[in-house]
Biopython code that builds the backbone (N, CA, C, O; Angstrom):
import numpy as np
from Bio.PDB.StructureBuilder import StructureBuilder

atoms = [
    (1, "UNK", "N", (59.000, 8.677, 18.304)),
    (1, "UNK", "CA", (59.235, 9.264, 16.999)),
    (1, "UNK", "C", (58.892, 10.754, 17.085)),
    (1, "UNK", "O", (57.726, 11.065, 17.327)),
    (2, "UNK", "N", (59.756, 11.625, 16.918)),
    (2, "UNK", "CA", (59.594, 13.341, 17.085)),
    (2, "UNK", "C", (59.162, 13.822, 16.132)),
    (2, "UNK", "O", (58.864, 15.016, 16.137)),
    (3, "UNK", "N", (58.950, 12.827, 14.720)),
    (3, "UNK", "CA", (57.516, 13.836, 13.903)),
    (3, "UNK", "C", (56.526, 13.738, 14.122)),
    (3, "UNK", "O", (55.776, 14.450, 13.453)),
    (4, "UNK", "N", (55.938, 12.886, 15.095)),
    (4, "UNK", "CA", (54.598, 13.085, 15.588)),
    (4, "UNK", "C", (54.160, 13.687, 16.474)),
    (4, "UNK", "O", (53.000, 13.750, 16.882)),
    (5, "UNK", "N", (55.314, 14.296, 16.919)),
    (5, "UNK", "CA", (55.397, 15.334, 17.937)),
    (5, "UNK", "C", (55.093, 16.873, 17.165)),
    (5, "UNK", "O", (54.621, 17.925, 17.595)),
    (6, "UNK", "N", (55.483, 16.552, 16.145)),
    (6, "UNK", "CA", (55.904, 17.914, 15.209)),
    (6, "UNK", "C", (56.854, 18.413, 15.394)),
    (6, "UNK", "O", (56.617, 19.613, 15.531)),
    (7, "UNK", "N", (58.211, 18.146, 15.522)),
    (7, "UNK", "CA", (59.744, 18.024, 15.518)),
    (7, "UNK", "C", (60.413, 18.059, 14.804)),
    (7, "UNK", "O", (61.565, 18.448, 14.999)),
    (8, "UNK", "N", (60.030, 17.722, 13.837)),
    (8, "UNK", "CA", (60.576, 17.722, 12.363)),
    (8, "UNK", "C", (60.447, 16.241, 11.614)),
    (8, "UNK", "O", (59.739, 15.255, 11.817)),
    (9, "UNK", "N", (61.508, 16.582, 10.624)),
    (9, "UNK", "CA", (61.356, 14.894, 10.283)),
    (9, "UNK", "C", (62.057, 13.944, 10.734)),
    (9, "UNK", "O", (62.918, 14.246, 11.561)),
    (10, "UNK", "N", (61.925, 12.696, 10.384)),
    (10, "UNK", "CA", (62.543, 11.891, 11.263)),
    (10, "UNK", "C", (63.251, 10.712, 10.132)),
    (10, "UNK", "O", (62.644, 10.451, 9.094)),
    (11, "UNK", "N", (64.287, 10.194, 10.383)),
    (11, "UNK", "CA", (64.360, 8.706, 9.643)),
    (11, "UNK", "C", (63.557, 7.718, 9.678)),
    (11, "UNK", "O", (62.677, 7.781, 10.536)),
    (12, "UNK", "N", (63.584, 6.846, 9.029)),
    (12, "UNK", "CA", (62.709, 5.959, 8.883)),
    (12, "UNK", "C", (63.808, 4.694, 8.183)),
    (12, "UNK", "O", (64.421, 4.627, 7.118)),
    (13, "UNK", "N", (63.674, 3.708, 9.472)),
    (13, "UNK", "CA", (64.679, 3.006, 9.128)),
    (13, "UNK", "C", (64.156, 1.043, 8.914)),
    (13, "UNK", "O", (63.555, 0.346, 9.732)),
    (14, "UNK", "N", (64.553, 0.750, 7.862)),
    (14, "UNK", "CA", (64.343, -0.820, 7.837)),
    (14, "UNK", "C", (64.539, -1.580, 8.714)),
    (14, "UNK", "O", (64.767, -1.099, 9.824)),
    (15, "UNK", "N", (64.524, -3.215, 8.525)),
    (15, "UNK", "CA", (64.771, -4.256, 9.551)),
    (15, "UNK", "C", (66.695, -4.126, 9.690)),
    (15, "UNK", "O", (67.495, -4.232, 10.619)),
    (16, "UNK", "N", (66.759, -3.941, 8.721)),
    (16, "UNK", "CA", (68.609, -4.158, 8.702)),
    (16, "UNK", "C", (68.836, -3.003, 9.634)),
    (16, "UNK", "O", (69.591, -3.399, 10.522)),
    (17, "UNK", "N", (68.526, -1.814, 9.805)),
    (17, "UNK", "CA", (68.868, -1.044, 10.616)),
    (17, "UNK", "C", (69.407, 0.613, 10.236)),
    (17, "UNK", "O", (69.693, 1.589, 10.929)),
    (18, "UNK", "N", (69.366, 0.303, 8.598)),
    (18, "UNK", "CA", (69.675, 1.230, 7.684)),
    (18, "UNK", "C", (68.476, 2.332, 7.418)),
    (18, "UNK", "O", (67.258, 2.204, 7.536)),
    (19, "UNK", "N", (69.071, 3.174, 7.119)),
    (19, "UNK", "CA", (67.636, 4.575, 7.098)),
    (19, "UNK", "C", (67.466, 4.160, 5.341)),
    (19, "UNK", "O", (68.416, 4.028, 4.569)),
    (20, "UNK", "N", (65.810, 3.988, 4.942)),
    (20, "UNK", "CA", (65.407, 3.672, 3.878)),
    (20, "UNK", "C", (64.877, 5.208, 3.846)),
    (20, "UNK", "O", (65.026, 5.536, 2.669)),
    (21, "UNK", "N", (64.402, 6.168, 4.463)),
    (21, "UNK", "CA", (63.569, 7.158, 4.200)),
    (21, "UNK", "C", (63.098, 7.832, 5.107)),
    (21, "UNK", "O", (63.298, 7.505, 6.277)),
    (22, "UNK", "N", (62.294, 9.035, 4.746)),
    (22, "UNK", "CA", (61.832, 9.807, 6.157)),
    (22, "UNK", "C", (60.619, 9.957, 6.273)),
    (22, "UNK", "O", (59.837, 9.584, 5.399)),
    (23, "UNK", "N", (60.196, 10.614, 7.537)),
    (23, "UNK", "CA", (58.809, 10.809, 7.991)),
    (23, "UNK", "C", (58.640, 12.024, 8.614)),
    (23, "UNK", "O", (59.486, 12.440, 9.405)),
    (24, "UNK", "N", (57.165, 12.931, 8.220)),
    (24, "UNK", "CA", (56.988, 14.200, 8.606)),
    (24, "UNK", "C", (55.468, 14.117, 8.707)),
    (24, "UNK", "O", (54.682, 13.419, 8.065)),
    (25, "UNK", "N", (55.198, 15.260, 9.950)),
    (25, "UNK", "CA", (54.164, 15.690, 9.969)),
    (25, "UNK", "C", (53.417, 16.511, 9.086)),
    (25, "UNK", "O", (54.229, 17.197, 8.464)),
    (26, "UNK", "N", (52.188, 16.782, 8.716)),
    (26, "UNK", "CA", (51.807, 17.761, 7.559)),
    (26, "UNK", "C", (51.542, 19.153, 8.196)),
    (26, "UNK", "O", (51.369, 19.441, 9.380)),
    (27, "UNK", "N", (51.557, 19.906, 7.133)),
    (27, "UNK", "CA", (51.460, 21.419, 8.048)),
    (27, "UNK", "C", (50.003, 21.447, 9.145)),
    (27, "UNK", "O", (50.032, 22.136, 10.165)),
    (28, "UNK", "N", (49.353, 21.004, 8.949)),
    (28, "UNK", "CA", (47.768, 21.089, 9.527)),
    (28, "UNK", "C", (47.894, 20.197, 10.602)),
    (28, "UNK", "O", (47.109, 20.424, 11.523)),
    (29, "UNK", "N", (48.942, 18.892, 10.805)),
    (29, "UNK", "CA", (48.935, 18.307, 11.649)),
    (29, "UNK", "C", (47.777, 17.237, 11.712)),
    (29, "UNK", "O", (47.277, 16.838, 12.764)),
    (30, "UNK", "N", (47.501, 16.919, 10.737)),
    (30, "UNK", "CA", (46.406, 15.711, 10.728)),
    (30, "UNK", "C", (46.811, 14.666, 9.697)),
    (30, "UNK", "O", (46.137, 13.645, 9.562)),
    (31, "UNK", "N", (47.629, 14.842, 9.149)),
    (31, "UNK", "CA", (48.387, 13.798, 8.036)),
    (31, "UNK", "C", (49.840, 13.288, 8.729)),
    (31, "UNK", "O", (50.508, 14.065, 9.412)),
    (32, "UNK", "N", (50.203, 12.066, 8.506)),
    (32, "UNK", "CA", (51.741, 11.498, 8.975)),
    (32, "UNK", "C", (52.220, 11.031, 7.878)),
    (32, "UNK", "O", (51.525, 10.127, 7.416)),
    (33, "UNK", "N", (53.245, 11.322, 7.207)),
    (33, "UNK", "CA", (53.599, 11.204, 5.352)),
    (33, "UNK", "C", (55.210, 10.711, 5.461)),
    (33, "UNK", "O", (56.124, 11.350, 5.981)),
    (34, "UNK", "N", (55.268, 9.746, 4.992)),
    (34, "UNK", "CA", (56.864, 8.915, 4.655)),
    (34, "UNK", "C", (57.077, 8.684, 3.484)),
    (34, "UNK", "O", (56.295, 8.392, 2.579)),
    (35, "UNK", "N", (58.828, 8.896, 3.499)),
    (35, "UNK", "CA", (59.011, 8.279, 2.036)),
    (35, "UNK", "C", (59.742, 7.046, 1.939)),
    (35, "UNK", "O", (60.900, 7.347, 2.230)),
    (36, "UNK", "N", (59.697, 6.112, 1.745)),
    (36, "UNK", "CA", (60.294, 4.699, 1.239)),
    (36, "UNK", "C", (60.952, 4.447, 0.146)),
    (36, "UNK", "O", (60.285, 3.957, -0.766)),
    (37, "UNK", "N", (62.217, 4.659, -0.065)),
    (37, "UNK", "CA", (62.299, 5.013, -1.613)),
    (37, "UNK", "C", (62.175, 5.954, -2.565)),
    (37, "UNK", "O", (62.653, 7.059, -2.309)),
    (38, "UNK", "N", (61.742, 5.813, -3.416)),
    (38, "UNK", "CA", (60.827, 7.029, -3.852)),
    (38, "UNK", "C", (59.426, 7.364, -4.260)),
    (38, "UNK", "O", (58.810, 8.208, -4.911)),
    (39, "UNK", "N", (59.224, 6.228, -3.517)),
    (39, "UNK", "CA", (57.433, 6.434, -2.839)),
    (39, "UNK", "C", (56.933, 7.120, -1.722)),
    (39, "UNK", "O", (57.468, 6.741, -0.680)),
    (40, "UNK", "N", (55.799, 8.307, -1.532)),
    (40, "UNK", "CA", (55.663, 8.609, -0.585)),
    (40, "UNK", "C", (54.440, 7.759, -0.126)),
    (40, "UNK", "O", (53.918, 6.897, -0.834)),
    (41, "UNK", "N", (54.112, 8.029, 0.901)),
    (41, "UNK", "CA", (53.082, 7.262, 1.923)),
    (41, "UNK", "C", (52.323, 8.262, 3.048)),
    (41, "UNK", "O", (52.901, 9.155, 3.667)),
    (42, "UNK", "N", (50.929, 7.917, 3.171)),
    (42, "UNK", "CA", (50.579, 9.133, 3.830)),
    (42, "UNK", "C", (49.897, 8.432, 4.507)),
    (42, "UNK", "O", (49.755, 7.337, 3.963)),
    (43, "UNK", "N", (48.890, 8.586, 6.367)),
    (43, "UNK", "CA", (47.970, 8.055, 7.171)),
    (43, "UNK", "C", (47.457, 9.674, 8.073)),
    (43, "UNK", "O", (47.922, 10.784, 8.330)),
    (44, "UNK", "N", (46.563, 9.094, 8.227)),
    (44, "UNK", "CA", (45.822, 10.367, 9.540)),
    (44, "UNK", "C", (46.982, 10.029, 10.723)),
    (44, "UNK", "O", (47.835, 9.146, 10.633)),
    (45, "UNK", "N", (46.819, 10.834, 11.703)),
    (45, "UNK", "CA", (47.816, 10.584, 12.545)),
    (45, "UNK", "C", (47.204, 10.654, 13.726)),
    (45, "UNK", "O", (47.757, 10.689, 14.825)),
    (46, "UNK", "N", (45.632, 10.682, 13.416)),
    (46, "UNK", "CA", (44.854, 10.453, 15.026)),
    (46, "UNK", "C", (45.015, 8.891, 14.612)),
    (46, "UNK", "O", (45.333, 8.252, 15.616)),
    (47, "UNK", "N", (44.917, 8.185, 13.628)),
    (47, "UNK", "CA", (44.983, 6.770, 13.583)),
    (47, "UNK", "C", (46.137, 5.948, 14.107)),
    (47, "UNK", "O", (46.100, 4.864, 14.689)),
    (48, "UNK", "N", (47.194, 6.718, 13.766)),
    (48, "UNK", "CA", (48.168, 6.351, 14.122)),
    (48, "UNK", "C", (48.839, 6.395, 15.393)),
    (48, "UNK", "O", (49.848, 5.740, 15.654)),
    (49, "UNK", "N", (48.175, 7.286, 16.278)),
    (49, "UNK", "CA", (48.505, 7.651, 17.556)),
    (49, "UNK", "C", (47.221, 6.194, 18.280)),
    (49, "UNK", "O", (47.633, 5.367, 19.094)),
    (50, "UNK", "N", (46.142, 6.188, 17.904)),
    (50, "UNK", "CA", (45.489, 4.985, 18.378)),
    (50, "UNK", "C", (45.965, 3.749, 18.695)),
    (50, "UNK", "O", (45.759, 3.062, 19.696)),
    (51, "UNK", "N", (46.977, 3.438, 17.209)),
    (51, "UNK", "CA", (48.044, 2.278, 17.347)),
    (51, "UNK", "C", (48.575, 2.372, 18.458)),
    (51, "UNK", "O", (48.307, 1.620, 19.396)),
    (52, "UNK", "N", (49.578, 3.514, 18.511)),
    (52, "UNK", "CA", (50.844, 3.423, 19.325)),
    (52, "UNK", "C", (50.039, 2.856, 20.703)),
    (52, "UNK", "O", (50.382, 2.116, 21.624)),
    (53, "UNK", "N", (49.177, 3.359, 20.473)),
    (53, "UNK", "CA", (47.943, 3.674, 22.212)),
    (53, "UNK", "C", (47.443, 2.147, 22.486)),
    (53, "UNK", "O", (46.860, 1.728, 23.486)),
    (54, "UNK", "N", (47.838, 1.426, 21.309)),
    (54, "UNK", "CA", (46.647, 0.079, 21.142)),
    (54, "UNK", "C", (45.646, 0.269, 20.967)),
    (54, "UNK", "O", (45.347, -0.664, 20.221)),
    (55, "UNK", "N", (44.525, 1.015, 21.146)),
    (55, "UNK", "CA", (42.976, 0.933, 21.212)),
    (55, "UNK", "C", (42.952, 0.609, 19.530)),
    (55, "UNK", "O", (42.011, -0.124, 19.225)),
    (56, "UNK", "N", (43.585, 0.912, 18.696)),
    (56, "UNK", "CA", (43.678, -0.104, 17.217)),
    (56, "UNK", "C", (45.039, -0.826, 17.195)),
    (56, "UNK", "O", (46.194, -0.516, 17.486)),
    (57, "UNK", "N", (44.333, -2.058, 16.670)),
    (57, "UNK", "CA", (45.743, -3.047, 15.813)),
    (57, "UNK", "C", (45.977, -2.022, 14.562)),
    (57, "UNK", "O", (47.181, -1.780, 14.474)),
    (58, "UNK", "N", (45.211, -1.342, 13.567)),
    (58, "UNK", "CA", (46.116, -1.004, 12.870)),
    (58, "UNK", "C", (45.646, 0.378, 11.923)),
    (58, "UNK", "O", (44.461, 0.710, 11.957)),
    (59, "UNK", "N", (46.410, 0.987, 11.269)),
    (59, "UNK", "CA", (45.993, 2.845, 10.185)),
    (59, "UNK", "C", (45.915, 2.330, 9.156)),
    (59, "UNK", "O", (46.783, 1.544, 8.776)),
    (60, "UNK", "N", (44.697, 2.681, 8.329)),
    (60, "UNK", "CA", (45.421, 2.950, 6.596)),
    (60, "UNK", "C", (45.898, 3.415, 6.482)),
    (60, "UNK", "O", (46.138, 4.303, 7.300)),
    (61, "UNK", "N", (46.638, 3.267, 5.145)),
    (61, "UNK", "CA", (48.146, 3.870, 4.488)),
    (61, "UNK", "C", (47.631, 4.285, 3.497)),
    (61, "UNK", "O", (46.537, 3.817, 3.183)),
    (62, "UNK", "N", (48.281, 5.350, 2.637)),
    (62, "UNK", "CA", (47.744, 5.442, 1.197)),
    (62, "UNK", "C", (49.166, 6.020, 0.549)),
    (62, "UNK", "O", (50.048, 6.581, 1.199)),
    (63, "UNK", "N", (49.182, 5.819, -0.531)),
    (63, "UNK", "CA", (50.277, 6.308, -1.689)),
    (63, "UNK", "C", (49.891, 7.204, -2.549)),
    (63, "UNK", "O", (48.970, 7.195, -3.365)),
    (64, "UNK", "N", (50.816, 8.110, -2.247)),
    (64, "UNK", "CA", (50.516, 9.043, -2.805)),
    (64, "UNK", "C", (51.512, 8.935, -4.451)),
    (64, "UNK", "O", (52.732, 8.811, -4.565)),
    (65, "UNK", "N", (50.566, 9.026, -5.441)),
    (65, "UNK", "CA", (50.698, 8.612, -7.234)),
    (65, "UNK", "C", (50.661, 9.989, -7.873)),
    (65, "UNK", "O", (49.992, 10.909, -7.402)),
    (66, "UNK", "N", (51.370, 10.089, -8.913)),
    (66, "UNK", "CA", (51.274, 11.450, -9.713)),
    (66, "UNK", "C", (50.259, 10.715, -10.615)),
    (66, "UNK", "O", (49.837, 9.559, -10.632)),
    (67, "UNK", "N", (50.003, 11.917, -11.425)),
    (67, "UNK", "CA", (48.489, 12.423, -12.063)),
    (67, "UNK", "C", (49.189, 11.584, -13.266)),
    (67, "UNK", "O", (48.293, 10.860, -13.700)),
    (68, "UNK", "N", (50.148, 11.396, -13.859)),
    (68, "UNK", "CA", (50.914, 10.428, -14.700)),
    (68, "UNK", "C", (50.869, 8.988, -14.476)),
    (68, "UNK", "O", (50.785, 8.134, -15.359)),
    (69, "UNK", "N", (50.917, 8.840, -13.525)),
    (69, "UNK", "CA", (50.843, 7.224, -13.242)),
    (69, "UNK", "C", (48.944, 6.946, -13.159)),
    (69, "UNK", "O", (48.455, 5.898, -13.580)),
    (70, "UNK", "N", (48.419, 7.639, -12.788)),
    (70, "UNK", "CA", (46.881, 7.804, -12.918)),
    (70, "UNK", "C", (46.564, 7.540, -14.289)),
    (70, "UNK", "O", (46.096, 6.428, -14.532)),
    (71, "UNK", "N", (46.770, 8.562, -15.486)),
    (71, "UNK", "CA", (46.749, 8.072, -16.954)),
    (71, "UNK", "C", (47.042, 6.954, -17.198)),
    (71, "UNK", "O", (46.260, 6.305, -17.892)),
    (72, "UNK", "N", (48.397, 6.271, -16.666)),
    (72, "UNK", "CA", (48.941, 5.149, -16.937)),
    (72, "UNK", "C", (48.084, 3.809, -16.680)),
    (72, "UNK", "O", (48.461, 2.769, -17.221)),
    (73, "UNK", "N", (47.038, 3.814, -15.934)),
    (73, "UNK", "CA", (46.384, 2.859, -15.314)),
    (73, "UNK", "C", (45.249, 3.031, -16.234)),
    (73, "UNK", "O", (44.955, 1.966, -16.776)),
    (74, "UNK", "N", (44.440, 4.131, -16.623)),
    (74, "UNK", "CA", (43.621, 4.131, -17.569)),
    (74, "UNK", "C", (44.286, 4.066, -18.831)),
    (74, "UNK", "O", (43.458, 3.847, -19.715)),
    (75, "UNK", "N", (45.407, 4.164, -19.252)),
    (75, "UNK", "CA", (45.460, 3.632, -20.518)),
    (75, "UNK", "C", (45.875, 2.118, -20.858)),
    (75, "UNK", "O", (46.102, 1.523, -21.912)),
    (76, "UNK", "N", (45.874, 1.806, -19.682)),
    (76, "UNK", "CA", (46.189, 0.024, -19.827)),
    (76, "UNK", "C", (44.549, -0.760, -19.492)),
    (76, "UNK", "O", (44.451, -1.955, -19.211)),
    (77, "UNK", "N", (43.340, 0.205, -19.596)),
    (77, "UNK", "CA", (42.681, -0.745, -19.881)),
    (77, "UNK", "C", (41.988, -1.001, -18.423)),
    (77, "UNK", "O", (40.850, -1.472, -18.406)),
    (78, "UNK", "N", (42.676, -0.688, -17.169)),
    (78, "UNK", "CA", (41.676, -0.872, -15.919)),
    (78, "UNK", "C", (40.606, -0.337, -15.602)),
    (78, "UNK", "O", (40.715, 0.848, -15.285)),
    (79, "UNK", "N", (39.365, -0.870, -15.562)),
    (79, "UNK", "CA", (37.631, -0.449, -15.404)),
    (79, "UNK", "C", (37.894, 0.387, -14.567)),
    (79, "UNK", "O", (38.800, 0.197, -13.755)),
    (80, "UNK", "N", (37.084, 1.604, -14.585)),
    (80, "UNK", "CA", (36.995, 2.539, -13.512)),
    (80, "UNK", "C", (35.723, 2.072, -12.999)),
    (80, "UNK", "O", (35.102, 1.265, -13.692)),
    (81, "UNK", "N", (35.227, 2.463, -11.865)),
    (81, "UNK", "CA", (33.967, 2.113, -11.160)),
    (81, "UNK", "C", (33.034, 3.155, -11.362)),
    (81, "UNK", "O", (33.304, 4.343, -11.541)),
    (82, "UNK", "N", (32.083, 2.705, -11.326)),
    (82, "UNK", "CA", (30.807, 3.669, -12.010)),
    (82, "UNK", "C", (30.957, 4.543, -10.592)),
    (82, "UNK", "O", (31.637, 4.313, -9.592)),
    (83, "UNK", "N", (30.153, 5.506, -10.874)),
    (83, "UNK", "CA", (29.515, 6.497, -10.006)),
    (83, "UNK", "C", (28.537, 5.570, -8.746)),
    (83, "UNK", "O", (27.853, 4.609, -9.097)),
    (84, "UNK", "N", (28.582, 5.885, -7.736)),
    (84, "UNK", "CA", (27.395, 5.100, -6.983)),
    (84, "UNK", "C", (26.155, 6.218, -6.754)),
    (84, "UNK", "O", (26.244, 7.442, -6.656)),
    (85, "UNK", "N", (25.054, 5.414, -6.707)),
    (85, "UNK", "CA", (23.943, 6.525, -7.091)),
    (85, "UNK", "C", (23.150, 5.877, -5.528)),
    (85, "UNK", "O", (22.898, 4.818, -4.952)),
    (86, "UNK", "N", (22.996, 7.426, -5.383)),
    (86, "UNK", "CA", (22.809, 7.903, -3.577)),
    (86, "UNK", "C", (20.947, 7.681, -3.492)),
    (86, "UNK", "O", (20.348, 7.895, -2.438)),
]
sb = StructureBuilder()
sb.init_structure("model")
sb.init_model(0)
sb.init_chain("A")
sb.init_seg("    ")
for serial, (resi, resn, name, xyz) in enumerate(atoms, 1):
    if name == "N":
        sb.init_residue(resn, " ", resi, " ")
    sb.init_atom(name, np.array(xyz, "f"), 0.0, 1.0, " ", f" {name:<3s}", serial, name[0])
structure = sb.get_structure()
């Protein structure tokens, strides 16, 4: 894959074989960020290079949410978690 090279972006293609979306490196080179749709998706990319490497089965992923969909979750009522006290 040549965005982990820093190559640019790349497709990102499903089981069918069809391109669902793409994948890019971040400017700093420590983030690996895809889009699926019209969701993006983000992982470290030392994690992800571990995979490829095996020394891990597997990266977190995270989704990246607008500040709108954030409200949206507090106004339906989901507990936020207290502060943890150090």
């Amino acid at each position: 894959m040549g965005s982990l090279l820093g190559l640019g972006e790349s497709p990102v293609t499903g089981p069918d074989g069809k391109i669902s979306g793409s994948a890019w490196l971040s400017e700093s080179g420590k983030g690996f960020y895809c889009t699926i749709g019209s969701r993006v998706y983000s992982t470290p990319v030392q994690r992800v290079k571990m995979v490829l490497s095996r020394k891990h089965k597997k990266a977190p992923v995270f989704e990246k949410i607008s500040m709108t969909e954030c409200e949206e979750y507090v106004s339906q009522g989901i507990p936020m978690p207290d502060r943890m006290e150090s």
